[in-house]
PQR file of N, CA, C, O and H, with PARSE charges and radii, in Angstrom:
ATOM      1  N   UNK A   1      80.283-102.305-126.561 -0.4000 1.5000
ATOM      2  CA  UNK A   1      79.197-101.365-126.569 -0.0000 2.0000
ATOM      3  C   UNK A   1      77.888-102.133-126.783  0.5500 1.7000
ATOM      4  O   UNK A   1      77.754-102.996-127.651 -0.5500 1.4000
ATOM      5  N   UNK A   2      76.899-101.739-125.893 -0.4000 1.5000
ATOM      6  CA  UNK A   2      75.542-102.160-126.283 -0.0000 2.0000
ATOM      7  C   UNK A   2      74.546-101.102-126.446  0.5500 1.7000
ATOM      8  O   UNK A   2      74.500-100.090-125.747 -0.5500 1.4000
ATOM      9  H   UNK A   2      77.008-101.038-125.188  0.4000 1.0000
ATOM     10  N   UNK A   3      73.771-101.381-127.380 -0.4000 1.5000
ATOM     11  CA  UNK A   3      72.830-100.119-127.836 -0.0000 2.0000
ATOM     12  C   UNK A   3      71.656-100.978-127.625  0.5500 1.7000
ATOM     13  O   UNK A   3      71.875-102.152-127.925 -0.5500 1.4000
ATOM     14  H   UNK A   3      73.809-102.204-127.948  0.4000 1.0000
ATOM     15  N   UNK A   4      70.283-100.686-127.125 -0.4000 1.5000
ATOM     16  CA  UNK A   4      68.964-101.024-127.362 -0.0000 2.0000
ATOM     17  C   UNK A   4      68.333 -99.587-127.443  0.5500 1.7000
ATOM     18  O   UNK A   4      68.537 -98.575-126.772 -0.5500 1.4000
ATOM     19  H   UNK A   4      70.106 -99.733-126.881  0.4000 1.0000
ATOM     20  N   UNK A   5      67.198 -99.943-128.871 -0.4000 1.5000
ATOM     21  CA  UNK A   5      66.636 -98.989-128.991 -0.0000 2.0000
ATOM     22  C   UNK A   5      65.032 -99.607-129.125  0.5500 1.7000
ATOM     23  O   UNK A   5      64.907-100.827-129.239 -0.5500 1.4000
ATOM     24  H   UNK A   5      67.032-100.764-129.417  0.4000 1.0000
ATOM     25  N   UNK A   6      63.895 -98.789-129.109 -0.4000 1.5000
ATOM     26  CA  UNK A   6      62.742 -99.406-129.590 -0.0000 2.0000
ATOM     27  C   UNK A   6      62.058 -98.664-130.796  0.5500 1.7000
ATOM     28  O   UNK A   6      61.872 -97.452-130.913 -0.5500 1.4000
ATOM     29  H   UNK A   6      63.996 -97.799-129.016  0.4000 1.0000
ATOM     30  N   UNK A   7      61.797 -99.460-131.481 -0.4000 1.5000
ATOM     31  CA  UNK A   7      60.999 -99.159-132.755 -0.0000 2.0000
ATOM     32  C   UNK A   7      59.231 -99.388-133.271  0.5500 1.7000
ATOM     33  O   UNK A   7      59.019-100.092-134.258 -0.5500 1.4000
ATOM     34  H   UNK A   7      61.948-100.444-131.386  0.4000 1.0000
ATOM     35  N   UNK A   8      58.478 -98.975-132.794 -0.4000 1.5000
ATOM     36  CA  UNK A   8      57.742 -99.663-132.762 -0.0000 2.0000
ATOM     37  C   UNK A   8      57.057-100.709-131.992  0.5500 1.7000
ATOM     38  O   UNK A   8      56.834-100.469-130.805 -0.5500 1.4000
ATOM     39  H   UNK A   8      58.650 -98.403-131.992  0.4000 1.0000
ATOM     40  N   UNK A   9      56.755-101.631-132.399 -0.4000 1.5000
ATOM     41  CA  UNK A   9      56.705-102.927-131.673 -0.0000 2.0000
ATOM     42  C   UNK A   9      57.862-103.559-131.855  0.5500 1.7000
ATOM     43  O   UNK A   9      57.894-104.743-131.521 -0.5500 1.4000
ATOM     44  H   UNK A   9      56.936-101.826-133.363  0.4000 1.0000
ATOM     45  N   UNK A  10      58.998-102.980-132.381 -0.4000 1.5000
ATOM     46  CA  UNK A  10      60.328-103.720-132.126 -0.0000 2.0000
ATOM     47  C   UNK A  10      61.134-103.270-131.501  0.5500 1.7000
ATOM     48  O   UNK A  10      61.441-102.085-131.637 -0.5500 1.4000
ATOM     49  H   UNK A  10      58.972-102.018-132.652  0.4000 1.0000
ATOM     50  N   UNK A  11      61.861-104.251-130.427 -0.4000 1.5000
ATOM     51  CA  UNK A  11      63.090-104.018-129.538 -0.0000 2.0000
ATOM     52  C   UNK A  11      64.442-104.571-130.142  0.5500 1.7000
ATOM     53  O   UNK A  11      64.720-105.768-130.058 -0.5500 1.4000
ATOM     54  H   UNK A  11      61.612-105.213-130.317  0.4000 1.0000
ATOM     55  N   UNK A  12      65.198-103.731-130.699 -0.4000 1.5000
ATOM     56  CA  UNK A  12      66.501-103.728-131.509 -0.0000 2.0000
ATOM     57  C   UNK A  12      67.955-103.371-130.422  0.5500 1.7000
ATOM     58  O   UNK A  12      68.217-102.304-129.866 -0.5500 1.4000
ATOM     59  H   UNK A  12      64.973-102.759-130.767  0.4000 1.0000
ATOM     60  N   UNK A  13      68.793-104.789-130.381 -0.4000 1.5000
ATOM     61  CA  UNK A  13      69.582-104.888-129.603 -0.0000 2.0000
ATOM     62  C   UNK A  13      71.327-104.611-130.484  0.5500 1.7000
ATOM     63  O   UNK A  13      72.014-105.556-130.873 -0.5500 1.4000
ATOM     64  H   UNK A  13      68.580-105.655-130.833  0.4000 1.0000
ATOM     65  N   UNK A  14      71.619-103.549-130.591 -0.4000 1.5000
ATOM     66  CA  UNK A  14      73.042-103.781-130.941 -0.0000 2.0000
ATOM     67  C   UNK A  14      74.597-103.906-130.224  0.5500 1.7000
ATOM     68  O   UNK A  14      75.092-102.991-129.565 -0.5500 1.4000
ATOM     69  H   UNK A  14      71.061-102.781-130.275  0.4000 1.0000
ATOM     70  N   UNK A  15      75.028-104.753-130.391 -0.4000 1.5000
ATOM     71  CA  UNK A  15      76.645-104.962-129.516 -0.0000 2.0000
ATOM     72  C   UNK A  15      77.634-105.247-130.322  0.5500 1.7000
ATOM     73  O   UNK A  15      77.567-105.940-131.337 -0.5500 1.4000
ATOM     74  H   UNK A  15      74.626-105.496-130.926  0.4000 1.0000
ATOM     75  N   UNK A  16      78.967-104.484-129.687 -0.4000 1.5000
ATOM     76  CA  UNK A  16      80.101-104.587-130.603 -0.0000 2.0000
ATOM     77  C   UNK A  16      81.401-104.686-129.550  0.5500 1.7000
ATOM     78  O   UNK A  16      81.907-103.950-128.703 -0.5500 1.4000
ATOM     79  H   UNK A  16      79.021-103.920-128.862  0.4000 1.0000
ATOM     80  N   UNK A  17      81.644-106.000-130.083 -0.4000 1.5000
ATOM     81  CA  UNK A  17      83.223-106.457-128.872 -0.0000 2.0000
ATOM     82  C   UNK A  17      84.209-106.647-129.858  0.5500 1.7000
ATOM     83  O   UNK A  17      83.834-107.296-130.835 -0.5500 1.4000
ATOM     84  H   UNK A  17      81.233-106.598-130.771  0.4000 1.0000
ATOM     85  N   UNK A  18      85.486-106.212-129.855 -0.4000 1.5000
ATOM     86  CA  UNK A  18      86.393-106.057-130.423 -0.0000 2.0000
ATOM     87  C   UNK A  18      86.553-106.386-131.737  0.5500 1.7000
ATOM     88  O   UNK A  18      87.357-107.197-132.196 -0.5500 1.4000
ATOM     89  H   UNK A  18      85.790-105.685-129.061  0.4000 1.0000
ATOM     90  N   UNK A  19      85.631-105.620-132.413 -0.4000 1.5000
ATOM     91  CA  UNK A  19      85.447-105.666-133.755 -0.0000 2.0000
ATOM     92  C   UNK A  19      84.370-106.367-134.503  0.5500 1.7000
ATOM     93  O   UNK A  19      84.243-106.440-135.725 -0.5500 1.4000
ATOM     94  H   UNK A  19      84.978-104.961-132.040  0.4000 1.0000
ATOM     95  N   UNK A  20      83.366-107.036-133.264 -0.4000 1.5000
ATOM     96  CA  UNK A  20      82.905-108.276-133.690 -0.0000 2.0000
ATOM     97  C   UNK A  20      81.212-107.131-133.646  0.5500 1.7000
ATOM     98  O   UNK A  20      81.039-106.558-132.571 -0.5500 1.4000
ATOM     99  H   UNK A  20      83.470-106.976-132.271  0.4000 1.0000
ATOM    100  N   UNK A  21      80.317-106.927-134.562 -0.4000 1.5000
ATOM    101  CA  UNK A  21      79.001-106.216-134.752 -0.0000 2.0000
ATOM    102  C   UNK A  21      77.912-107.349-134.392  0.5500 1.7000
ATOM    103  O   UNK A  21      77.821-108.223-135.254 -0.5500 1.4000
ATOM    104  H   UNK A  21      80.458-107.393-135.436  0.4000 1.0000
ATOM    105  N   UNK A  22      77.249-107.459-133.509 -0.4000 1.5000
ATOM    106  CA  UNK A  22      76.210-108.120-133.874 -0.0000 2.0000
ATOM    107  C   UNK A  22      74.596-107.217-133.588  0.5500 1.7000
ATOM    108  O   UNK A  22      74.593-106.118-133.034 -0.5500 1.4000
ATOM    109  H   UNK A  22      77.324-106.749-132.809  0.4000 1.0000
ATOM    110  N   UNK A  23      73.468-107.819-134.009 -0.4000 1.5000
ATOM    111  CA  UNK A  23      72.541-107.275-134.029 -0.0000 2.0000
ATOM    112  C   UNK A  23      71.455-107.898-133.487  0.5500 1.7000
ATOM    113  O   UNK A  23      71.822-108.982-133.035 -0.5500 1.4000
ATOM    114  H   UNK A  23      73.471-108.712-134.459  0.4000 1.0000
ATOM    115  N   UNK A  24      69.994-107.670-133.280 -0.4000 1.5000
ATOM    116  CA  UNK A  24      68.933-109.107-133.213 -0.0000 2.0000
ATOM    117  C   UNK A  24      67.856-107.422-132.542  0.5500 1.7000
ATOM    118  O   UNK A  24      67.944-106.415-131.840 -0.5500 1.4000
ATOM    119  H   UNK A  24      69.696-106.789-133.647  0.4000 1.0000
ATOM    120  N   UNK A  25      66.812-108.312-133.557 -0.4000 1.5000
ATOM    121  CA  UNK A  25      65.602-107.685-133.358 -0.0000 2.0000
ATOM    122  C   UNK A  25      64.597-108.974-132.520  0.5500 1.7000
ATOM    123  O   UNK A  25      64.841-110.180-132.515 -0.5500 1.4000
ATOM    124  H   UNK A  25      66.741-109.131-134.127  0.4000 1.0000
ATOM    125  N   UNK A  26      63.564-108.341-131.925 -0.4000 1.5000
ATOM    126  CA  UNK A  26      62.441-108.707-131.281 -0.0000 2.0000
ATOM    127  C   UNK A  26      61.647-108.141-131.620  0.5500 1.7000
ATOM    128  O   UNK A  26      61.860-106.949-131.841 -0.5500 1.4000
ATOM    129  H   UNK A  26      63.366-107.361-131.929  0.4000 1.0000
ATOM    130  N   UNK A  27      59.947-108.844-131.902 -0.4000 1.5000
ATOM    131  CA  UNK A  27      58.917-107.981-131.982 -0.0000 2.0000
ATOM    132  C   UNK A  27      58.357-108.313-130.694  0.5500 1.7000
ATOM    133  O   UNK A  27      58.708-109.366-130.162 -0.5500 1.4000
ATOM    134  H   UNK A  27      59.773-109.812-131.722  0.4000 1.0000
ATOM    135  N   UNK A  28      57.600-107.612-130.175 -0.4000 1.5000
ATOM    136  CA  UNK A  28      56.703-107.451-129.082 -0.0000 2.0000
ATOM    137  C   UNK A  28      55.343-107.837-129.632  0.5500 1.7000
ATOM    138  O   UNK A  28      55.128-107.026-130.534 -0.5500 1.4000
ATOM    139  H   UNK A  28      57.315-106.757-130.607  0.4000 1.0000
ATOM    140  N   UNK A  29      54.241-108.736-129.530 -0.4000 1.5000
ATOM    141  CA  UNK A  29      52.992-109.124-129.516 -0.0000 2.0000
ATOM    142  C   UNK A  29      52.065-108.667-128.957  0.5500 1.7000
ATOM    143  O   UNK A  29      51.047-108.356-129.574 -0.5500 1.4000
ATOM    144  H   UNK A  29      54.415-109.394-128.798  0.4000 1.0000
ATOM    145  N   UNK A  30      52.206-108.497-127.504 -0.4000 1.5000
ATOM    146  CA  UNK A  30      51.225-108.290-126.776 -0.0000 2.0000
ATOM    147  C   UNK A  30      50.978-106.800-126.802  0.5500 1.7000
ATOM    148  O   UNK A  30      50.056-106.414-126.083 -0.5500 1.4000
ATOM    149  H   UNK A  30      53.034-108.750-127.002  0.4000 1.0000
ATOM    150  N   UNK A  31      51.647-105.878-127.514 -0.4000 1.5000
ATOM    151  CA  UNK A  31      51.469-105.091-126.805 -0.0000 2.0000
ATOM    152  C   UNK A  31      51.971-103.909-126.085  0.5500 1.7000
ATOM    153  O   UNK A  31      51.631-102.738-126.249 -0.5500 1.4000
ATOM    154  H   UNK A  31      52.396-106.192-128.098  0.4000 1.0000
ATOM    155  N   UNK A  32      53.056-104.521-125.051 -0.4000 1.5000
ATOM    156  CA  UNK A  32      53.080-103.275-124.018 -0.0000 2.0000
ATOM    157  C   UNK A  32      54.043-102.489-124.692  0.5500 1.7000
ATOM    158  O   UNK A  32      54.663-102.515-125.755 -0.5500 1.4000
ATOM    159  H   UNK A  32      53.333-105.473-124.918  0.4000 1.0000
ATOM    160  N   UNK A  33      53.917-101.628-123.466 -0.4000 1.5000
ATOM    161  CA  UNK A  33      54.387-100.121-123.868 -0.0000 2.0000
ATOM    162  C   UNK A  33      55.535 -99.829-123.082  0.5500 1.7000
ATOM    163  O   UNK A  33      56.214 -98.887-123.493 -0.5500 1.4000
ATOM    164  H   UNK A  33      53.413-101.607-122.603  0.4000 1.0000
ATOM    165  N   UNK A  34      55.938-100.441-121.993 -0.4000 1.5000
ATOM    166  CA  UNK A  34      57.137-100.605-121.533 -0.0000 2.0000
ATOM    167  C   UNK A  34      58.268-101.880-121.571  0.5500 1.7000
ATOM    168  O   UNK A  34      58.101-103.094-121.689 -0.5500 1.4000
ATOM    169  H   UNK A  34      55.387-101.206-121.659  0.4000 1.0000
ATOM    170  N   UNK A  35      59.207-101.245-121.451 -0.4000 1.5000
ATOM    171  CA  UNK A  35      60.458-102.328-121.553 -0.0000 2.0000
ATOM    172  C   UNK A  35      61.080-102.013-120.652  0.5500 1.7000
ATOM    173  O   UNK A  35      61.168-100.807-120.424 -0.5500 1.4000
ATOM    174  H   UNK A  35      59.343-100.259-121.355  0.4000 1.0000
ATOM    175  N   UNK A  36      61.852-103.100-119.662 -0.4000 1.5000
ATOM    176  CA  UNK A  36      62.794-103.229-118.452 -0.0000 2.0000
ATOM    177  C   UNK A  36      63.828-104.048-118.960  0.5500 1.7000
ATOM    178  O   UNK A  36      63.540-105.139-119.452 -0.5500 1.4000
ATOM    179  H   UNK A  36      61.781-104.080-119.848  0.4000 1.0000
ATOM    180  N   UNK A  37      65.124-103.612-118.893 -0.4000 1.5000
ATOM    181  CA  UNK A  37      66.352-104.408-119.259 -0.0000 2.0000
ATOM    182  C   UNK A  37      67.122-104.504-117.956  0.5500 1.7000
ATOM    183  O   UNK A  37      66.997-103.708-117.025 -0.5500 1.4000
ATOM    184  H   UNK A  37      65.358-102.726-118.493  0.4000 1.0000
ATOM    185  N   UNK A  38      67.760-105.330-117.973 -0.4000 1.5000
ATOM    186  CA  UNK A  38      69.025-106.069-116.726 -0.0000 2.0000
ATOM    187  C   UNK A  38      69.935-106.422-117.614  0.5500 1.7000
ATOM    188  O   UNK A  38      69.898-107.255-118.520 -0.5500 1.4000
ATOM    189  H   UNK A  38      67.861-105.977-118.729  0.4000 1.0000
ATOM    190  N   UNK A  39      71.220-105.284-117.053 -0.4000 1.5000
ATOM    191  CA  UNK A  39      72.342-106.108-117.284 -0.0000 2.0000
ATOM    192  C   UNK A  39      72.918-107.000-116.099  0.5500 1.7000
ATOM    193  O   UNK A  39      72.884-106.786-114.887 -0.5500 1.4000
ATOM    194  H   UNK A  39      71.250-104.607-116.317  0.4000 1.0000
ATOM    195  N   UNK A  40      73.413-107.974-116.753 -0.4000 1.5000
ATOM    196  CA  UNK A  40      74.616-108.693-115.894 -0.0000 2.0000
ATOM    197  C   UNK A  40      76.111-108.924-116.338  0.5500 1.7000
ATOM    198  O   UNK A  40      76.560-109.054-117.477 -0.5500 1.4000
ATOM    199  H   UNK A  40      73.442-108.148-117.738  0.4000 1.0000
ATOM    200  N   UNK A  41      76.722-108.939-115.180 -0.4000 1.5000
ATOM    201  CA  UNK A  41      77.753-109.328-115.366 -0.0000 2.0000
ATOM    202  C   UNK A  41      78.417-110.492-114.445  0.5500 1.7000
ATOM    203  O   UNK A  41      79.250-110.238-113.575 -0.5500 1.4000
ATOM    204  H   UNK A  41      76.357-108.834-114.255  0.4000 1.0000
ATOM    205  N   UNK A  42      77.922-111.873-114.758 -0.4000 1.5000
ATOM    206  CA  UNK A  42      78.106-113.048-114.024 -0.0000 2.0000
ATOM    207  C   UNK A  42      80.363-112.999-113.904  0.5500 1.7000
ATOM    208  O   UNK A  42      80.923-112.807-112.824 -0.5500 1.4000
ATOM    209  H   UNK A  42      77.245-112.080-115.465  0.4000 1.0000
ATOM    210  N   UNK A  43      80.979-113.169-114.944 -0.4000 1.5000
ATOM    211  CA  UNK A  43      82.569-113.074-115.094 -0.0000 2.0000
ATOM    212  C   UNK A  43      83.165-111.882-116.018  0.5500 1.7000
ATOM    213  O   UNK A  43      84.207-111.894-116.674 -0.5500 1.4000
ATOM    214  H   UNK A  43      80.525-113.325-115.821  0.4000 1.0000
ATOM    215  N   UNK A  44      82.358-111.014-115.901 -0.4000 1.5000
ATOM    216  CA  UNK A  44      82.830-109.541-116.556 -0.0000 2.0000
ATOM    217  C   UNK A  44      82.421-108.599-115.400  0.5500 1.7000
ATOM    218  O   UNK A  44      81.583-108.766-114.514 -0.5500 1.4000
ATOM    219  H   UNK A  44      81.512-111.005-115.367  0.4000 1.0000
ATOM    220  N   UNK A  45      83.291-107.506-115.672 -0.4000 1.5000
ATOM    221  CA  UNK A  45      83.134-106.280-115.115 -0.0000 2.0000
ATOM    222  C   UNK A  45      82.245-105.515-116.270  0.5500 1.7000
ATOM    223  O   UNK A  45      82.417-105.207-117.450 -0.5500 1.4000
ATOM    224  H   UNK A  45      83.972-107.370-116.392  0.4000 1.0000
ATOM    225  N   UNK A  46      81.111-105.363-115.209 -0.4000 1.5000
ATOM    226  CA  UNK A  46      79.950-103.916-116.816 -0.0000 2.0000
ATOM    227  C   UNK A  46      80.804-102.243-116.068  0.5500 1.7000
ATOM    228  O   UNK A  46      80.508-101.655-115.027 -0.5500 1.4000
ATOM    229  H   UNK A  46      80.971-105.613-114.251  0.4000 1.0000
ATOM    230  N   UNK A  47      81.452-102.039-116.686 -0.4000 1.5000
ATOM    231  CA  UNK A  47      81.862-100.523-116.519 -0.0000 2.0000
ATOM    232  C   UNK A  47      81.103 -99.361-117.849  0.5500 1.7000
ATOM    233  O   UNK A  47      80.625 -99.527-118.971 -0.5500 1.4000
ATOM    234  H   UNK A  47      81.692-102.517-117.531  0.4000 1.0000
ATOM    235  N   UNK A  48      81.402 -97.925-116.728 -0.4000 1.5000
ATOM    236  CA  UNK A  48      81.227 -97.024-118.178 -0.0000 2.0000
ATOM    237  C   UNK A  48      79.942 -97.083-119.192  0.5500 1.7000
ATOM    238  O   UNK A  48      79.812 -96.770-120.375 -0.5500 1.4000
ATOM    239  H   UNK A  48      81.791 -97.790-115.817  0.4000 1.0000
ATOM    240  N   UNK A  49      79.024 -97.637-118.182 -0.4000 1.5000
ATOM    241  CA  UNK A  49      77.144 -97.322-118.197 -0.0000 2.0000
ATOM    242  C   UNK A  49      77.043 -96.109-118.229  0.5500 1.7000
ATOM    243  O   UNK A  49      77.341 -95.320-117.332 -0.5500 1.4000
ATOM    244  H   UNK A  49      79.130 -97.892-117.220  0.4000 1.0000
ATOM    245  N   UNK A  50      76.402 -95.774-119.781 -0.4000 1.5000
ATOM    246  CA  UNK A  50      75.427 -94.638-120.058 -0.0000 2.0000
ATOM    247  C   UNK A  50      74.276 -94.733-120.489  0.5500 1.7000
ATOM    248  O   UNK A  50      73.927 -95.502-121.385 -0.5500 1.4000
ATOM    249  H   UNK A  50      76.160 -96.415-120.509  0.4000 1.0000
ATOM    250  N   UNK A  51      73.295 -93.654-119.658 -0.4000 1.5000
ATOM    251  CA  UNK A  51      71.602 -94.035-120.276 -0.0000 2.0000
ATOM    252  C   UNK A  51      71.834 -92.625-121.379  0.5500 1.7000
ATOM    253  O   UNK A  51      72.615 -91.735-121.043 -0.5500 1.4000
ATOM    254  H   UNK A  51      73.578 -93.029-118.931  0.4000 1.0000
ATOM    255  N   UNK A  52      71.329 -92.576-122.249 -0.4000 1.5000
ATOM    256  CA  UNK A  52      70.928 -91.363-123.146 -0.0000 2.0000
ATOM    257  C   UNK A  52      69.126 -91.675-123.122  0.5500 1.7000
ATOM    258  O   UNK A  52      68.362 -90.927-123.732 -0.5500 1.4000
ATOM    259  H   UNK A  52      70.694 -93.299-122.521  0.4000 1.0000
TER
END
C-alpha cells in the first residue's frame, strides 16, 4: 500500500509491504501548489490503483 497525502508545505509518503511500515516526509520551498506523482513499475506489477 502507498498513501501520499499533503500537509501543508509537506508531502507525506506512506508504504507498507508485508509488514514492513515505512514513512518520509518532504517539505516543499518554493512554494507550489501542485503536486504530480508517477508511479512505476520497472519489475513489479502496480495493480489495484485507487485515487480517493
Amino acid at each position: 500500500m502507498v498513501q501520499i497525502s499533503k500537509r501543508g508545505s509537506k508531502i507525506v509518503v506512506k508504504t507498507t509491504n508485508q509488514g514492513v511500515a515505512l514513512e518520509n516526509t518532504t517539505t516543499i520551498l518554493d512554494g507550489a501548489k501542485k503536486l504530480y506523482v508517477a508511479l512505476t513499475g520497472d519489475q513489479v506489477a502496480l495493480t489495484d490503483i485507487r485515487i480517493h
